[in-house]
N, CA, C and O of each residue as an XYZ file, in Angstrom:
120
protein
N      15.296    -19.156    -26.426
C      16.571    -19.636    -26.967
C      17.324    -20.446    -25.911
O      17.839    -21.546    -26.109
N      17.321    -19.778    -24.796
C      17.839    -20.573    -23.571
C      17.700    -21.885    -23.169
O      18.560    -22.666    -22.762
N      16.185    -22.074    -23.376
C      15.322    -23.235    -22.892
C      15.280    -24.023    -23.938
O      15.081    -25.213    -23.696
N      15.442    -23.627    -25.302
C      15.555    -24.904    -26.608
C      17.593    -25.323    -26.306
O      18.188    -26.389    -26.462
N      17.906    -24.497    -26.029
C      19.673    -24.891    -25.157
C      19.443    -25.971    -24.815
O      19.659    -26.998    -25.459
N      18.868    -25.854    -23.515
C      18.637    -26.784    -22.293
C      18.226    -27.973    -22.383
O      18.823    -28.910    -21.851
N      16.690    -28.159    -23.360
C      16.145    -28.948    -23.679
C      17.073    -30.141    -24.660
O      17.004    -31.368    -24.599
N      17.990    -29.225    -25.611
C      18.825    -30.461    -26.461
C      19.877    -30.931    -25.264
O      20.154    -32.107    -25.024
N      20.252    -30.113    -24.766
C      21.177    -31.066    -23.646
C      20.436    -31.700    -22.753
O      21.174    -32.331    -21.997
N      19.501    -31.803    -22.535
C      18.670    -32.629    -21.496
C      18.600    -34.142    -22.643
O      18.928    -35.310    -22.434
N      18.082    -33.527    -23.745
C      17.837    -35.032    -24.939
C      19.304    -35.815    -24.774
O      19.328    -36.933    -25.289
N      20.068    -35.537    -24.367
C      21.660    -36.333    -24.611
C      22.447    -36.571    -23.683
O      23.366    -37.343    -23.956
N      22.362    -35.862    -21.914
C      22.696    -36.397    -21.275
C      21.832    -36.248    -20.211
O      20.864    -35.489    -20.165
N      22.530    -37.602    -18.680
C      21.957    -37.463    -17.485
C      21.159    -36.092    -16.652
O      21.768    -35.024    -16.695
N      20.169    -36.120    -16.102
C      19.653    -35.281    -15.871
C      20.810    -34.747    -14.837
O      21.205    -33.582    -14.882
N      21.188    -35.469    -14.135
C      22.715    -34.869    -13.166
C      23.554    -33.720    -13.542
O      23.866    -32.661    -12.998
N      23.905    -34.515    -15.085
C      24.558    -33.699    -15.747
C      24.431    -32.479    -16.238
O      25.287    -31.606    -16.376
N      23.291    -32.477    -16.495
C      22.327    -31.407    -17.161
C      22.284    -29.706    -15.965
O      22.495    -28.528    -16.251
N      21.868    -30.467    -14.491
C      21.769    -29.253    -13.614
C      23.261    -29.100    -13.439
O      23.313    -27.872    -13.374
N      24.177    -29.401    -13.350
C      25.773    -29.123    -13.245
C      25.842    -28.509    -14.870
O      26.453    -27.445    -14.976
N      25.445    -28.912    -15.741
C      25.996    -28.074    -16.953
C      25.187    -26.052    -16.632
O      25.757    -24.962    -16.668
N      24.000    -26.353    -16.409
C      23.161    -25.349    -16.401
C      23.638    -24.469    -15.251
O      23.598    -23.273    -15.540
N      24.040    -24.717    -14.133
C      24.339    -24.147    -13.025
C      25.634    -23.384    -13.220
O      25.838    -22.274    -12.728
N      26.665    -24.189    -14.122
C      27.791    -23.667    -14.587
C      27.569    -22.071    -15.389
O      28.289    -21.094    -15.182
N      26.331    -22.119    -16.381
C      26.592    -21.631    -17.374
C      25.630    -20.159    -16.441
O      25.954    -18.972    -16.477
N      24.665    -20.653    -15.830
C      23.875    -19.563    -15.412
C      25.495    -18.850    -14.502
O      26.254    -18.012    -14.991
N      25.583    -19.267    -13.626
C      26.854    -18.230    -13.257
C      28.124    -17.809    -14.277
O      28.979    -16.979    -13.970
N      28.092    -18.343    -15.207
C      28.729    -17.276    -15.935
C      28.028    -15.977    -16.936
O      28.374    -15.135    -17.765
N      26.818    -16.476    -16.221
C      26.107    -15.149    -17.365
C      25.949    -14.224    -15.940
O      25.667    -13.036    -16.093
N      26.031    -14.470    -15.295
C      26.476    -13.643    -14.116
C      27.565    -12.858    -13.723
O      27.566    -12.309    -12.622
């Protein structure tokens, strides 16, 4: 479920964007 997440936000923005979105979200599941 995580990784079909990831994958539609990877389809729509910068990959830049993508590790700053992901990095965000992994520390809040923290």
């Amino acid at each position: 479920m995580f990784e079909y997440f990831i994958g539609q936000i990877r389809e729509r923005t910068p990959t830049h964007l993508v590790l700053d979105v992901a990095g965000v979200g992994f520390k809040l599941l923290i």
